[in-house]
ROMARMAR-499297 format. One line per 5 residues: number of its first residue (from 1); their letters; for each residue x, y, z of C-alpha. Coordinates in pm, 1 decimal. Example, Ala and Ser with C-alpha at 12.3 -4.5 7.8 and 13.67 -1.06 7.14 Angstrom:
2
1) as) 1230.0 -450.0 780.0 ~ 1367.0 -106.0 714.0 .
REM end
This chain:
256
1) xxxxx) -21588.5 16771.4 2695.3 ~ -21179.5 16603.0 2618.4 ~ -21090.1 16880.7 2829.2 ~ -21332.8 16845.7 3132.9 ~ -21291.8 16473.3 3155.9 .
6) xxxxx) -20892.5 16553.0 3144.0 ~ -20956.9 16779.4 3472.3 ~ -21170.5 16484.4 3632.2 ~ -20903.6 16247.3 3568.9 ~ -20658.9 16462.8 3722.1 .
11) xxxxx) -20858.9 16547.2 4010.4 ~ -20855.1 16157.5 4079.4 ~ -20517.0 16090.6 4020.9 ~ -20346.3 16395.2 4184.6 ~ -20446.8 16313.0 4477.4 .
16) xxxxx) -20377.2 15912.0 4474.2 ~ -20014.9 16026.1 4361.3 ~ -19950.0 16235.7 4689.3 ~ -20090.3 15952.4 4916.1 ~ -19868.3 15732.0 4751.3 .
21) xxxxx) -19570.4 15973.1 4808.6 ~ -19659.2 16038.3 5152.6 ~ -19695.0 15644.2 5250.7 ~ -19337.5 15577.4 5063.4 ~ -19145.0 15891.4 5220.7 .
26) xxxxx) -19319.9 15707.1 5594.2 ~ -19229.8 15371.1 5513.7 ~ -18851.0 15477.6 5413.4 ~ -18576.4 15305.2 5627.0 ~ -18407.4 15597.4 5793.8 .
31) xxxxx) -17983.8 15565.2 5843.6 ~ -17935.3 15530.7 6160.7 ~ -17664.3 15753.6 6314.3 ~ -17252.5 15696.0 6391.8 ~ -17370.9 15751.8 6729.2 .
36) xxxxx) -17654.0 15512.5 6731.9 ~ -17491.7 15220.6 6623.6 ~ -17275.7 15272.4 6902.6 ~ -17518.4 15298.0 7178.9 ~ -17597.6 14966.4 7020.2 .
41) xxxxx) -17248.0 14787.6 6959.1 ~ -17003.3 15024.1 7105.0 ~ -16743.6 14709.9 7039.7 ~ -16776.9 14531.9 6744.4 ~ -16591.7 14203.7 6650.6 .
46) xxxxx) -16445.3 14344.9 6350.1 ~ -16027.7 14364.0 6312.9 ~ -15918.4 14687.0 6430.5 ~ -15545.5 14619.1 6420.2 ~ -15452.0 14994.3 6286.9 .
51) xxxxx) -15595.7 15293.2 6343.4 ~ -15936.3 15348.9 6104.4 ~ -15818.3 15689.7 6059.8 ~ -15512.4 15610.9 5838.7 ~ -15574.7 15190.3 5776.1 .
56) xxxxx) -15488.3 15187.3 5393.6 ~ -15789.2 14917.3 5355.4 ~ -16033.1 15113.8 5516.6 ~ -15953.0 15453.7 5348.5 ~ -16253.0 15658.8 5293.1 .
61) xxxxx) -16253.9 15818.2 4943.2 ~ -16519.5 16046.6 4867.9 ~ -16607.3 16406.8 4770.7 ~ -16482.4 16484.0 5095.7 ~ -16183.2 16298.5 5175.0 .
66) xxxxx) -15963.1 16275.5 4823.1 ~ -15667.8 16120.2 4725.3 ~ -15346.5 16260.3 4621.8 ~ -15307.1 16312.6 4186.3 ~ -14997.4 16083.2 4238.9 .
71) xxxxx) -15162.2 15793.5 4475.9 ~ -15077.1 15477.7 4324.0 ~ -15065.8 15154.1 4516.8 ~ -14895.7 14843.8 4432.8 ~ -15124.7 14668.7 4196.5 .
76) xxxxx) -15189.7 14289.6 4024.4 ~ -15348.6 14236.0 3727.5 ~ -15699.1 14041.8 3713.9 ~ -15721.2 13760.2 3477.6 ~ -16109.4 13715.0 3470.2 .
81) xxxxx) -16404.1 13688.0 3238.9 ~ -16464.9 14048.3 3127.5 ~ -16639.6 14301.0 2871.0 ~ -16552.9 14286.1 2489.9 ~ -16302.6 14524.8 2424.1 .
86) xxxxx) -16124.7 14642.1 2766.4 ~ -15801.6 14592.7 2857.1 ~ -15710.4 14416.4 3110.1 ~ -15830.3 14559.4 3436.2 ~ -15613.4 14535.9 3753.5 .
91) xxxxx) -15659.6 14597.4 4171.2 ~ -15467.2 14558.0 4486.1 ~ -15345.3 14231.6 4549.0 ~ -15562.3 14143.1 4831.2 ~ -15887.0 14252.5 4617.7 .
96) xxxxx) -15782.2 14141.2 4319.5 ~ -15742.8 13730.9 4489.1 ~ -16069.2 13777.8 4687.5 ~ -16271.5 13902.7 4355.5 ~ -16118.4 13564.8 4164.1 .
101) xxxxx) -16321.0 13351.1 4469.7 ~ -16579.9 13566.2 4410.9 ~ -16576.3 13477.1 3993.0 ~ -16480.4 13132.7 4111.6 ~ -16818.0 13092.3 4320.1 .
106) xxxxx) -17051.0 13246.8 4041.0 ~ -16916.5 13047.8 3768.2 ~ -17035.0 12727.0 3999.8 ~ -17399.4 12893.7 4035.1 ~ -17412.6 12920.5 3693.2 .
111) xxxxx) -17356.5 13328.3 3713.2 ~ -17150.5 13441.3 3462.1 ~ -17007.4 13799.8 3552.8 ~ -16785.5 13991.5 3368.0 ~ -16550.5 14326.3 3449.4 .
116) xxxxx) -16586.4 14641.2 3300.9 ~ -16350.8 14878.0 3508.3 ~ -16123.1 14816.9 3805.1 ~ -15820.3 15030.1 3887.8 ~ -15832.5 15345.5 3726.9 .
121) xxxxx) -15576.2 15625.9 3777.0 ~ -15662.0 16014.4 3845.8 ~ -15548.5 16109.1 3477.7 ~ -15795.3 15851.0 3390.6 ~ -16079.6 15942.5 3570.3 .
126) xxxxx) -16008.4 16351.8 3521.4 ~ -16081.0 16235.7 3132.8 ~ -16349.1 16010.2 3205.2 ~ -16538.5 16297.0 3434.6 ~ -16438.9 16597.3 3256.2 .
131) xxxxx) -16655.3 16395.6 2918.9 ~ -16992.4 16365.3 3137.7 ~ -16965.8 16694.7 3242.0 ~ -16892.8 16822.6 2894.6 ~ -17209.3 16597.1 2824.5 .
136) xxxxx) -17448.6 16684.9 3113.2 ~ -17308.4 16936.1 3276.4 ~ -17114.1 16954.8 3629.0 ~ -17430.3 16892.1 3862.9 ~ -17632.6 16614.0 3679.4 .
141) xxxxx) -17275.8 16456.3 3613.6 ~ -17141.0 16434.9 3990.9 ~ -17406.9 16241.3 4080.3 ~ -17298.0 15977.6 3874.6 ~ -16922.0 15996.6 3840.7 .
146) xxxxx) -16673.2 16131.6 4101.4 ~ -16402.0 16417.8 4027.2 ~ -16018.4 16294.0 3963.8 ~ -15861.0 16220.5 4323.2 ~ -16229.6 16144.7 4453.1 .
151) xxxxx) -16301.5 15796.1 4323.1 ~ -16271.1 15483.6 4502.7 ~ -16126.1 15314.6 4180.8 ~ -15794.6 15512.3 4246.5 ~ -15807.2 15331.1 4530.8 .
156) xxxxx) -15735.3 14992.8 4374.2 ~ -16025.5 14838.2 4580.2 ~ -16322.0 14919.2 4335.4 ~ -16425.6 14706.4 4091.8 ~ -16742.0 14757.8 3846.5 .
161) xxxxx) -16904.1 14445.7 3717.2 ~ -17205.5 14367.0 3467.4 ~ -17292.3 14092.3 3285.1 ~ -17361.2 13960.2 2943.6 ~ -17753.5 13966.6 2964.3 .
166) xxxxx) -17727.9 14343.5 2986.8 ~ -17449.3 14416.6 2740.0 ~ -17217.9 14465.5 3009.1 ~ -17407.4 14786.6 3056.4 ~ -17326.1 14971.1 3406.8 .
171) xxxxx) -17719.4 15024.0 3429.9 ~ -17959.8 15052.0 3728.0 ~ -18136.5 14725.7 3600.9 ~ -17819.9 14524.0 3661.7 ~ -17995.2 14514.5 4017.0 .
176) xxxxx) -18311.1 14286.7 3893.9 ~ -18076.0 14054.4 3711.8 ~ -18006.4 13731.5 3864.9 ~ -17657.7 13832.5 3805.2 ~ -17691.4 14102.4 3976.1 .
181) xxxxx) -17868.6 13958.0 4218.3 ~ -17643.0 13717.8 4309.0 ~ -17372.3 13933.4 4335.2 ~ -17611.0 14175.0 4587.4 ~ -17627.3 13809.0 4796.3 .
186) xxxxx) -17271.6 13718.5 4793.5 ~ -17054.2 13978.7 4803.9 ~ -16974.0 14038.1 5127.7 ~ -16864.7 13670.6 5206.0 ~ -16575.0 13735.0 4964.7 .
191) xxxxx) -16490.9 14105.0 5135.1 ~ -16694.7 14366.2 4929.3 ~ -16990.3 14561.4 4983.9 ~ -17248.8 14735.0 4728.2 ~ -17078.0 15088.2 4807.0 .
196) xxxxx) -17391.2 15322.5 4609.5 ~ -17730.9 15229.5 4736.9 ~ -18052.1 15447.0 4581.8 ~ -18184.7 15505.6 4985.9 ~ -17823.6 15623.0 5044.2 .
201) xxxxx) -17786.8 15895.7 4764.8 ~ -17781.4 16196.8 5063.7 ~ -17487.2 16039.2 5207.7 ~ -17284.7 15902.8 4925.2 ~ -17378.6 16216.4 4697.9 .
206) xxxxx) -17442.7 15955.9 4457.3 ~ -17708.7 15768.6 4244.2 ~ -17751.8 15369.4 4278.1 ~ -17478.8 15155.0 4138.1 ~ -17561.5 14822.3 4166.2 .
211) xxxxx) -17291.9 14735.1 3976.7 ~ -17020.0 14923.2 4212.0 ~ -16798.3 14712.8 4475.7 ~ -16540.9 14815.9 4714.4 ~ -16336.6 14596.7 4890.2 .
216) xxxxx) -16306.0 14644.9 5298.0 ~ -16229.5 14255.3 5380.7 ~ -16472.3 14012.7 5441.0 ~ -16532.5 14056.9 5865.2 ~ -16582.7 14428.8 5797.8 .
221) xxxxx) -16788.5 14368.4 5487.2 ~ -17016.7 14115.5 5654.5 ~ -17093.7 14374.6 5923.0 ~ -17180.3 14648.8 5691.9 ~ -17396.0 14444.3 5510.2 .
226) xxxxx) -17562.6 14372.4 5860.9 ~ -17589.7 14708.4 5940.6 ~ -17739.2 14804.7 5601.5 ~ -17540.1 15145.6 5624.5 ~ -17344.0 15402.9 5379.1 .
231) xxxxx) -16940.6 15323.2 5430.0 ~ -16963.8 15723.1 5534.2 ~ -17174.1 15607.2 5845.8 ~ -16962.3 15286.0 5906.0 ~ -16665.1 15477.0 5888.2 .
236) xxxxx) -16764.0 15767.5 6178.5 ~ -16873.3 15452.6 6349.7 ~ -16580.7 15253.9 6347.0 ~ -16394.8 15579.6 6463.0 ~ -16599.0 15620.8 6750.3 .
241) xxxxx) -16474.8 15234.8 6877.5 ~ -16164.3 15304.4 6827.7 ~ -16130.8 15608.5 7010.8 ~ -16316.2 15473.0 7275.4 ~ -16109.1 15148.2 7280.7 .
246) xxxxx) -15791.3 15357.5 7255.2 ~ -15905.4 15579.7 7587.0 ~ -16003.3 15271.6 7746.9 ~ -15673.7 15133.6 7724.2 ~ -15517.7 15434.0 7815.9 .
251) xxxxx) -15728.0 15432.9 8108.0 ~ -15598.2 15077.7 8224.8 ~ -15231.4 15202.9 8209.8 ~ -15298.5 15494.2 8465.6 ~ -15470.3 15319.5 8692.3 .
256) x) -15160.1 15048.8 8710.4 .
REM end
């Protein structure tokens, strides 16, 4: 009888499951194109003073586009609240003043926010992702922590941040605290963006990381933030204007 009633159950639940599945996969935002946010905004008001391809602020680092073993840019050190234990974390200049107004704006919500990485150098990271594959092996652990030469924290314009009701814990939750949810809110006025979204995990290659900012300036920050899309897809996008802004002023001079 256990086992009959166990097959009922199932029979009623299997079924509620895949509707459930089927309704979520439908009602999932899909990211729109390079090319579609260009038939849309094929100009954007967004500082385009260097070339995207090359602008050091706008680099794209990912598991496609890494960065030298013996990148290191000029770097200041941050003198904020941050986890127990850590020494003293450090980014770009630029970053590193925008990420104090960011501190200095949460401290007068009453959000208290607290740094557990910034800057970290390709020796560093090589240790820090040759443990978690050691610990999960190499495909669980790429999904959570990017090769040596492939992280954005080389960069000097990432910046991981937790807070105290967590533990300083670089968790998913981080993302239902009000901490957390604050920073999601706020970010972009100071010049970052959330760069690891859960929707965006076929682009990015990577799980959610609420906790995960990258600094791009504020103008370009607030538009990716309006856009809602992976920096991969900004990136291709921002491309596309400039080439066609570059040919269009290329055009101008020929027909003078």
């Amino acid at each position: 009888m256990k086992l009959i009633r166990i097959l009922i159950l199932a029979a009623f639940i299997l079924p509620v499951l895949s509707i459930s599945a089927v309704l979520a996969d439908e009602t999932a935002k899909p990211i729109p194109t390079a090319q579609e946010l260009y038939a849309l905004d094929p100009d954007p008001q967004v500082p385009m003073h260097s070339d995207p391809y090359i602008d050091p602020l706008l680099y794209l680092v990912n598991k496609e586009n890494p960065l030298p073993y013996d990148y290191i840019p000029v770097l200041t050190e941050l003198d904020l609240p941050h986890k127990p234990g850590i020494d003293t974390q450090s980014m770009i200049p630029e970053a590193a003043e925008a990420l104090r107004r960011l501190f200095a704006a949460a401290d007068q919500d009453g959000i208290e926010l607290g740094i557990v990485s910034g800057y970290r150098s390709y020796s560093t990271q090589k240790a820090i992702h040759n443990k978690k594959v050691a610990q999960k092996g190499r495909a669980t652990a790429e999904l959570t922590s990017a090769p040596p030469g492939k992280s954005e924290h080389q960069l000097g314009q990432a910046v991981d941040i937790s807070s105290k009701s967590i533990n300083y814990r670089l968790n998913a939750i981080f993302a239902n605290t009000e901490e957390g949810k604050w920073l999601y809110d706020h970010c972009a006025e100071y010049g970052f963006i959330i760069r690891y979204k859960k929707e965006w995990q076929s682009v990015t290659g990577y799980k959610t990381e609420p906790w995960h900012l990258r600094y791009v300036g504020r103008e370009h920050a607030t538009l990716i933030t309006k856009l809602d899309v992976p920096y991969e897809i900004y990136m291709q996008y921002l491309k596309l204007c400039w080439d066609a802004r570059d040919h269009h002023i290329a055009g101008d001079k020929t027909e003078s």
